[in-house]
Structures are given as C-alpha cells and as structure tokens.
MIZA-708910 format. One record per residue: y, z, x of N, C-alpha, C, O in turn; residue number from 1. Coordinates in steps of 0.1 Angstrom, whole numbers, padded with zeros to 4 digits. Atoms other than C-alpha are relative to their C-alpha. Layout:
N
REC     n_Y     n_Z     n_X    ca_Y    ca_Z    ca_X     c_Y     c_Z     c_X     o_Y     o_Z     o_X     n
REC       Y       Z       X       Y       Z       X       Y       Z       X       Y       Z       X   NUM
...
END
This chain:
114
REC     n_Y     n_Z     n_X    ca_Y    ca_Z    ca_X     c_Y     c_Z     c_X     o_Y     o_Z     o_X     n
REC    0012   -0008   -0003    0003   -0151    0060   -0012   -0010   -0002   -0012   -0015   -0013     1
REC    0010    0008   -0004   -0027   -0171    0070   -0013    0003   -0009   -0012    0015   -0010     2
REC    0012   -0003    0004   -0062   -0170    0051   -0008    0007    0008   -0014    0016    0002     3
REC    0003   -0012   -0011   -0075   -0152    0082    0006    0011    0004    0001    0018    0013     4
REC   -0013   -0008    0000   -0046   -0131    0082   -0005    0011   -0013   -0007    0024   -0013     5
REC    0003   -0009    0015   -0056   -0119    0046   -0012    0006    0003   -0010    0018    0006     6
REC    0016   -0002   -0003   -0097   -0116    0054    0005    0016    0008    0003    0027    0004     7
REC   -0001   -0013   -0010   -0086   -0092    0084    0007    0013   -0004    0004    0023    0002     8
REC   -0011   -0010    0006   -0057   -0070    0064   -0013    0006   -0011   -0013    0018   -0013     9
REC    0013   -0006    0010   -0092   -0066    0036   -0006    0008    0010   -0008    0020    0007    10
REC    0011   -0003   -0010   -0111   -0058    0066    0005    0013    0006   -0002    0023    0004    11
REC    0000   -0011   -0004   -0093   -0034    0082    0005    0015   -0011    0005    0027   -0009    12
REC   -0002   -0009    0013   -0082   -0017    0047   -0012    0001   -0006   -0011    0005   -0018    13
REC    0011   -0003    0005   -0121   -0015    0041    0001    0002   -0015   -0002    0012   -0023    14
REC    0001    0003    0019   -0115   -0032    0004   -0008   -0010   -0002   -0016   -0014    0007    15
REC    0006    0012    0007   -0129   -0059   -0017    0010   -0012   -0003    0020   -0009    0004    16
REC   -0009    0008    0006   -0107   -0087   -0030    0005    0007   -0008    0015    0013   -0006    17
REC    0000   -0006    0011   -0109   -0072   -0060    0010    0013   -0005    0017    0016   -0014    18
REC   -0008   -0014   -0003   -0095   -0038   -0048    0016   -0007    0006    0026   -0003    0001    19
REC   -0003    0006    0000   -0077   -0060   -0032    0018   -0003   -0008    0030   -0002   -0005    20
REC   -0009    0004    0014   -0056   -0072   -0062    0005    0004   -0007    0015    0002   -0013    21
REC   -0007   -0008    0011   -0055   -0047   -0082    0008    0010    0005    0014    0017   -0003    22
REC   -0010   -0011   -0009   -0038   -0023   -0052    0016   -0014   -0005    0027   -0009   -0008    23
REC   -0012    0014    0000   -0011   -0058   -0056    0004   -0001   -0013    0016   -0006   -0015    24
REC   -0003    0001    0013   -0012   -0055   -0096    0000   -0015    0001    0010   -0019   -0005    25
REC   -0001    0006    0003   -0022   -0090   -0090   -0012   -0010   -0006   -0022   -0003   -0004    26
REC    0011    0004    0006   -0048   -0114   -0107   -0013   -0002    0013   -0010   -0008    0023    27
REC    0008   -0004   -0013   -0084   -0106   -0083   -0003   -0014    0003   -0008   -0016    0014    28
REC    0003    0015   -0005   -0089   -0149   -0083    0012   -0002    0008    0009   -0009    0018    29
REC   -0010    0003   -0004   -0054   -0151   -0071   -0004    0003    0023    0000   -0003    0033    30
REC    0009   -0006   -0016   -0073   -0134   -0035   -0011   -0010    0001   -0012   -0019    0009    31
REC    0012    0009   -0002   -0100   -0152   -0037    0009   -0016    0007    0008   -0019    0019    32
REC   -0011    0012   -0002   -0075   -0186   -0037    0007    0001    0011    0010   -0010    0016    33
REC   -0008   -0007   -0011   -0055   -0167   -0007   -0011   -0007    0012   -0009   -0016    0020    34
REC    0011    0001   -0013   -0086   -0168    0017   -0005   -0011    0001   -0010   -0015    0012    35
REC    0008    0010   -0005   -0099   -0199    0011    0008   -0015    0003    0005   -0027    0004    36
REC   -0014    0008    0000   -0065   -0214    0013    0005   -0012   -0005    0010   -0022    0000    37
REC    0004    0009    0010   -0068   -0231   -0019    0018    0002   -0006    0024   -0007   -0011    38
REC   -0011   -0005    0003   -0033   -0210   -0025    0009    0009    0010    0003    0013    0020    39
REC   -0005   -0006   -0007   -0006   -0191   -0009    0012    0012   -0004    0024    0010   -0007    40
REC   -0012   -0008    0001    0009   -0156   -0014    0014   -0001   -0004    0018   -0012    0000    41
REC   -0017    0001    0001    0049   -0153   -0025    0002    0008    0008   -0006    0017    0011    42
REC   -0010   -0007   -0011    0071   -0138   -0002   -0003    0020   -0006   -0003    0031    0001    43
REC   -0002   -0013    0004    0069   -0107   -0021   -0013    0009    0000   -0013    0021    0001    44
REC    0015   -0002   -0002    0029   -0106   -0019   -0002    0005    0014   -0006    0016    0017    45
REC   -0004    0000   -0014    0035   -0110    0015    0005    0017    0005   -0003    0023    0011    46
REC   -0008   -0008   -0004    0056   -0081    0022   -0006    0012   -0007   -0007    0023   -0001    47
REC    0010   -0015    0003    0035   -0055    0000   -0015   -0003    0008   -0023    0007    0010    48
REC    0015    0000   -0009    0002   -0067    0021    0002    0007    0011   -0004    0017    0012    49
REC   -0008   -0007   -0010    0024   -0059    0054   -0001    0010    0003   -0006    0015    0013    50
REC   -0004   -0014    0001    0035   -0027    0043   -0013    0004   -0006   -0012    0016   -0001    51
REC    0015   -0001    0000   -0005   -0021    0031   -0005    0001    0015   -0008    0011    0021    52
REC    0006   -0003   -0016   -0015   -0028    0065    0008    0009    0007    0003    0020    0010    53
REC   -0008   -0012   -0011    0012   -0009    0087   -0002    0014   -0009   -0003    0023   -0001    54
REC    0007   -0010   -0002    0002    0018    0069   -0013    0006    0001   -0015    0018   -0002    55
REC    0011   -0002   -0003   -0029    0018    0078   -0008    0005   -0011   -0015    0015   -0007    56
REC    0007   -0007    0009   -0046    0026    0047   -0010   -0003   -0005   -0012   -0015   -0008    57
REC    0012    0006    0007   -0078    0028    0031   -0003    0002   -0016   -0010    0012   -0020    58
REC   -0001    0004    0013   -0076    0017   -0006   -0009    0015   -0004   -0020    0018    0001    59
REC    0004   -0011    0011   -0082    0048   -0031   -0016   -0004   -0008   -0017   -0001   -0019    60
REC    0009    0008    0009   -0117    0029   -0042   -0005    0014   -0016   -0006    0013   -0028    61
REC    0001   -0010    0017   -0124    0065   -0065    0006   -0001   -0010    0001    0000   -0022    62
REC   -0008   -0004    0009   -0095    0065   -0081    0004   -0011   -0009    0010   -0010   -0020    63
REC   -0003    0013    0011   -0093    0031   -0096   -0012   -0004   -0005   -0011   -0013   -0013    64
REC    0010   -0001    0006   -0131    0037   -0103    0005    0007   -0015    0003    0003   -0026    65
REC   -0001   -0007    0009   -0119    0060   -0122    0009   -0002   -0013    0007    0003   -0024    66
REC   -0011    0004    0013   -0088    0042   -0143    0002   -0016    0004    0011   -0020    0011    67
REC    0001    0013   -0001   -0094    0005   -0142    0013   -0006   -0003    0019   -0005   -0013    68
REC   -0014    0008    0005   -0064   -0017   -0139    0013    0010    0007    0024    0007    0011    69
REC   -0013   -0003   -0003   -0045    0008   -0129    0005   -0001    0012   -0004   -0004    0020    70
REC   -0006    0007   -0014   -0021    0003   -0096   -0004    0013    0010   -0003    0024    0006    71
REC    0007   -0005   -0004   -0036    0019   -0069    0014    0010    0005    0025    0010   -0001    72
REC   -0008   -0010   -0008   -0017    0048   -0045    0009   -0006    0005    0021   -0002    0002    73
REC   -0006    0008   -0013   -0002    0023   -0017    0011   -0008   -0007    0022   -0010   -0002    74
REC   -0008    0009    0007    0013    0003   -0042    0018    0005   -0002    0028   -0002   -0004    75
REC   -0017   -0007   -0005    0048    0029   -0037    0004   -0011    0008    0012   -0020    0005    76
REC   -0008    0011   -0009    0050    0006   -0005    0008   -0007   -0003    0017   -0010    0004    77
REC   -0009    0012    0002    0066   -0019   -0023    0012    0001   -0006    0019   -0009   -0005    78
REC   -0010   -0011    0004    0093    0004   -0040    0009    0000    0010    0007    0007    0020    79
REC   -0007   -0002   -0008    0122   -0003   -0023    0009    0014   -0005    0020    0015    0002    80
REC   -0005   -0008   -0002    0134    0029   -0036   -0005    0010    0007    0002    0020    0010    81
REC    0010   -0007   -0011    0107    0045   -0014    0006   -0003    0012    0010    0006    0019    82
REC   -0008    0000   -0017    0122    0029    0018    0018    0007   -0001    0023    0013    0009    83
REC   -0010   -0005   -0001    0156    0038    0006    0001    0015    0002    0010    0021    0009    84
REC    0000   -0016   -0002    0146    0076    0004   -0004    0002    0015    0001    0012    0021    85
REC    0000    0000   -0014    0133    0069    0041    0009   -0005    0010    0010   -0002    0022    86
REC   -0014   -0001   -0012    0162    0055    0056    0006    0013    0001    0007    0019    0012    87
REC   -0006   -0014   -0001    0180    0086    0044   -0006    0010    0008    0001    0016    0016    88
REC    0005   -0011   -0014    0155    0108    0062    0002   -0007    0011    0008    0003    0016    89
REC   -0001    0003   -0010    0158    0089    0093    0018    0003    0005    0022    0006    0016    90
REC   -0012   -0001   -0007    0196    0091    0093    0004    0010   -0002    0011    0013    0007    91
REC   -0001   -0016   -0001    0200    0127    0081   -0004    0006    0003   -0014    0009   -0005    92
REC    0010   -0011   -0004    0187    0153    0101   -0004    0011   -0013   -0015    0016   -0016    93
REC   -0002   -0013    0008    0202    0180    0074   -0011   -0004   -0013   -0017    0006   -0019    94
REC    0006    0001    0009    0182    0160    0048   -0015    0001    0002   -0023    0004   -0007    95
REC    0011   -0004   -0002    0151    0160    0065   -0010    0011    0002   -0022    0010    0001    96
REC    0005   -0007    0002    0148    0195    0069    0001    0006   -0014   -0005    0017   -0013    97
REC    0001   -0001    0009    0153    0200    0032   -0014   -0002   -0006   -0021    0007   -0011    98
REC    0015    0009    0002    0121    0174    0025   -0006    0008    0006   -0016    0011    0000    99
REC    0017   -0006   -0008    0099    0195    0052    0002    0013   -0011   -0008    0016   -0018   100
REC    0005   -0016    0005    0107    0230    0033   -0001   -0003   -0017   -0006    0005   -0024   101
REC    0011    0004    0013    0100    0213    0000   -0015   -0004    0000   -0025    0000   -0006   102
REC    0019    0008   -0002    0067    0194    0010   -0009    0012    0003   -0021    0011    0000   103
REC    0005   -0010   -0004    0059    0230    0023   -0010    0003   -0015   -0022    0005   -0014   104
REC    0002   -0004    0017    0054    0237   -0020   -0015   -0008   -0003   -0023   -0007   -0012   105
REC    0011    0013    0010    0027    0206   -0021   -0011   -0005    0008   -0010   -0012    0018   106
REC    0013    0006   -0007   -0009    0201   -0010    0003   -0015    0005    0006   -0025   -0001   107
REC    0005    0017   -0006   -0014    0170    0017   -0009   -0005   -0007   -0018    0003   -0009   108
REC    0008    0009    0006   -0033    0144   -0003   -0009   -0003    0012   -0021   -0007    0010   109
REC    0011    0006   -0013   -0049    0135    0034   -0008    0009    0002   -0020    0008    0006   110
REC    0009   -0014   -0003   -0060    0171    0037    0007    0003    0013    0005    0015    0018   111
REC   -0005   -0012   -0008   -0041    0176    0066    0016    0008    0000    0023    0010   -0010   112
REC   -0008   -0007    0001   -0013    0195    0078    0018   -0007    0008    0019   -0012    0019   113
REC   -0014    0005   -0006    0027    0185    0085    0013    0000   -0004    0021   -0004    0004   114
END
C-alpha cells in the first residue's frame, strides 16, 4: 500500500491520522511515517486498512472522543472470527435466517432498517 494509497483510504474514511491509528490500535506517528513514506505498513496493517475501506466507513470520531485509546467500532474487521461467522452466513441459507430473526431483537446502529 502506497503513501497515496493511505492519504486517499484517510480521505475517503473522513479521519485524521490520528483517528487513523487508533481505529489500527496502532502508534498515530507510525501514520504519519506511512504517508510520507519514511515507513511501510505490515501485511497485517495492510489488510485491516483494506477491510476499513471496503467497508466504506466513516470512523466513530464521538466515540473515541469519548474513551481515548480505546479501539474504535471497525476494528471487528480484522477479527477473523468475524469473517468466519460470515462465511457461514453465505454458505448456510438455514443459518442465515436464524441471524435475520435474531437481529430483528436489536436496534441498527446506522439507524436503518434490514
């Protein structure tokens, strides 16, 4: 991942470095060093930024106003027990409708409906 690569993945995640780093649980100079391509991501950096961007998300900035340090929402992405519970939905139909008539029980965090 390219120093222009990173800049644009901030950019369209409307963060800071800062937010940045601490959505990564990683040190906020460690970004800084990224972009000016003084340093370069590990593979593993890499692959939670990725999964940051494809989901299209825009960093919780409230909520880590609110608890400094702590790891932001997105940060699941990197949880490969999170992808493992999504393969399963993709390959079980029977389990999928289980998950919708549970999820029915729990406010969307987006505010919408599905």
């Amino acid at each position: 991942m390219s120093p222009e690569d990173i800049k644009a993945l901030r950019k369209g995640l409307r963060c800071t470095a800062k937010e940045l780093a601490l959505e990564l649980q990683i040190d906020p100079n460690l970004v800084r060093d990224w972009e000016q391509g003084e340093r370069f991501p590990t593979k593993r950096d890499v692959e939670r930024m990725r999964a940051l961007g494809e989901a299209g998300a825009t960093l919780a900035r409230n909520q880590r106003k609110s608890q400094p340090g702590a790891p932001g929402p997105y940060s699941l992405l990197a949880d490969e027990k999170l992808w493992c519970v999504v393969r399963k939905l993709l390959a079980h139909p029977e389990f999928m409708q289980r998950v919708h008539s549970l999820a029915e029980e729990y406010d969307d965090p987006a505010g919408t409906h599905g």
